[in-house]
C-alpha positions in Angstrom: 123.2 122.2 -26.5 125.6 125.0 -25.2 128.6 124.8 -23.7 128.3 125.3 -20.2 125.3 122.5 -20.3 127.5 120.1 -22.3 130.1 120.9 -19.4 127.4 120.2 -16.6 126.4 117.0 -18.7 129.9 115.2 -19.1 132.4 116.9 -16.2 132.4 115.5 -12.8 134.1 117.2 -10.0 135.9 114.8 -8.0 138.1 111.5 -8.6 136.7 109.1 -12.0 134.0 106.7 -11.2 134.6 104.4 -14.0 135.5 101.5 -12.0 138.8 101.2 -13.6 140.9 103.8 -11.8 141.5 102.0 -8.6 144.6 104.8 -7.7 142.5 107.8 -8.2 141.5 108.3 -4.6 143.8 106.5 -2.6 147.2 107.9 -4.0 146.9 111.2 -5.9 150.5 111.8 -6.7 150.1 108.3 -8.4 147.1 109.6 -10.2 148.9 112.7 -11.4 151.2 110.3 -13.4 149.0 107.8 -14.4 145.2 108.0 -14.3 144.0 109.5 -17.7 140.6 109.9 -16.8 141.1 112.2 -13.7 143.3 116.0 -13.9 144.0 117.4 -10.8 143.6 121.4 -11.0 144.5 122.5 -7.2 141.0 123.1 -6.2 139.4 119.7 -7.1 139.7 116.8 -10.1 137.7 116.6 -12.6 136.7 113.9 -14.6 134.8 113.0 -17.3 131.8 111.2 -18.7 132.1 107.9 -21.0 129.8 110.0 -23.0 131.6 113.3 -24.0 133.9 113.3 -26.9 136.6 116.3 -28.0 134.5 116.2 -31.4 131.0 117.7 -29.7 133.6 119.9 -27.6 135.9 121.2 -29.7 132.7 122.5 -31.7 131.3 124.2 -29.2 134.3 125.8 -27.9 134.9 127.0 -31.9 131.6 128.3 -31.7 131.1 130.5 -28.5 134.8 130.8 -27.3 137.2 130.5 -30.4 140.1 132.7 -28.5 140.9 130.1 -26.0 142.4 128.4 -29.1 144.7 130.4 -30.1 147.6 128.9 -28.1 147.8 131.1 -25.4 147.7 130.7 -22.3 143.9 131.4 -20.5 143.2 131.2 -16.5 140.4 130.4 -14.9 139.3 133.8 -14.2 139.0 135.0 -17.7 137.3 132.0 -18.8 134.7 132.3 -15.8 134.1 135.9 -16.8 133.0 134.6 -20.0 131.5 131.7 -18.9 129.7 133.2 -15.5 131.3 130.7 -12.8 134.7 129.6 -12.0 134.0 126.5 -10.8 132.6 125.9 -14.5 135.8 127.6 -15.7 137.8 124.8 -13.7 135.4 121.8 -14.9 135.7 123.4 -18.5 139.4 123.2 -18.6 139.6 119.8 -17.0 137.3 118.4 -19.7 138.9 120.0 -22.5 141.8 118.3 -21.1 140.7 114.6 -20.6 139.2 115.1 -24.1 142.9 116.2 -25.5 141.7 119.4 -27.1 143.9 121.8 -24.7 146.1 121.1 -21.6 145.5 121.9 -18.2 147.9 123.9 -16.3 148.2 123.8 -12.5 150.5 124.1 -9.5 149.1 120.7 -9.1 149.8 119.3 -12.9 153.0 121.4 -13.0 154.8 121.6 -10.2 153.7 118.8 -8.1 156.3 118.9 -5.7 155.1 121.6 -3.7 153.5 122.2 -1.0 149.8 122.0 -0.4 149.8 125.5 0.8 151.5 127.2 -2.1 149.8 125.4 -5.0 146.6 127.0 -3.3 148.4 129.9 -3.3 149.0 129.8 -6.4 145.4 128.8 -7.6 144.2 131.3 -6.0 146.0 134.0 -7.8 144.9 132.6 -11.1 147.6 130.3 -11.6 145.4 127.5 -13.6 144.3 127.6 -16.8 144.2 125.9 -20.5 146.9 126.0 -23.6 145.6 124.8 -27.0 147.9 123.5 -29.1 149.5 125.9 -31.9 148.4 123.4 -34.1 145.0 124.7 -34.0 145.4 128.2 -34.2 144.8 127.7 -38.3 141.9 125.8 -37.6 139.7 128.1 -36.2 136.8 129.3 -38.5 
């Protein structure tokens, strides 16, 4: 299995459907804060499948896309180029974030408090993307 179909296999886009997340749909900004199974990147959530784990991930990422763990910063439009599709980009970084291996950043997960119209503003100029953890710059082989 690649990448892109472990993506398609264990990413949903759209609020969690584990049962458990009653908050997920009806409040958002509670969801933000709360709701571990759900990130919110602008466009749409994404969540995740009781199925994927950061092990299976982390190893593919190491395999076909080691740079995105160097600790920088990557947007959604370099890791579509590389990937082929955006919207996977966006369901890639979501997942790599529900699984702890990176964080998501977005106007949604980092500046809430603005307006609907800015954040897709914002999105749309690239402002989402991933950050692995220094930690696991050494890591890579």
């Amino acid at each position: 299995m690649n990448l892109t179909d472990f993506v398609m296999a264990n990413a949903r886009r759209g609020a969690c459907t584990c049962g458990k997340c009653l908050d997920s749909t009806h409040n958002p900004e509670i969801s933000l804060r709360t709701n571990a199974h759900v990130v919110n990147l602008t466009f749409f959530e994404v969540s995740k499948s009781a199925m994927a784990t950061a092990e299976d991930f982390l190893k593919l990422v190491k395999s076909e896309h080691p740079n995105w763990l160097n600790g920088n910063e990557h947007n959604y439009l370099e890791i579509g180029a590389a990937m082929g599709d955006q919207g996977l980009a966006l369901m890639t970084i979501g997942l790599g974030h529900l699984l702890g291996v990176w964080k998501a950043l977005s106007p949604d997960t980092v500046m809430p408090f603005l307006n609907k119209e800015k954040k897709l503003e914002m999105a749309g100029a690239g402002i989402v993307s991933l950050m692995a953890p220094k930690k696991l710059k050494g890591e890579i082989k």
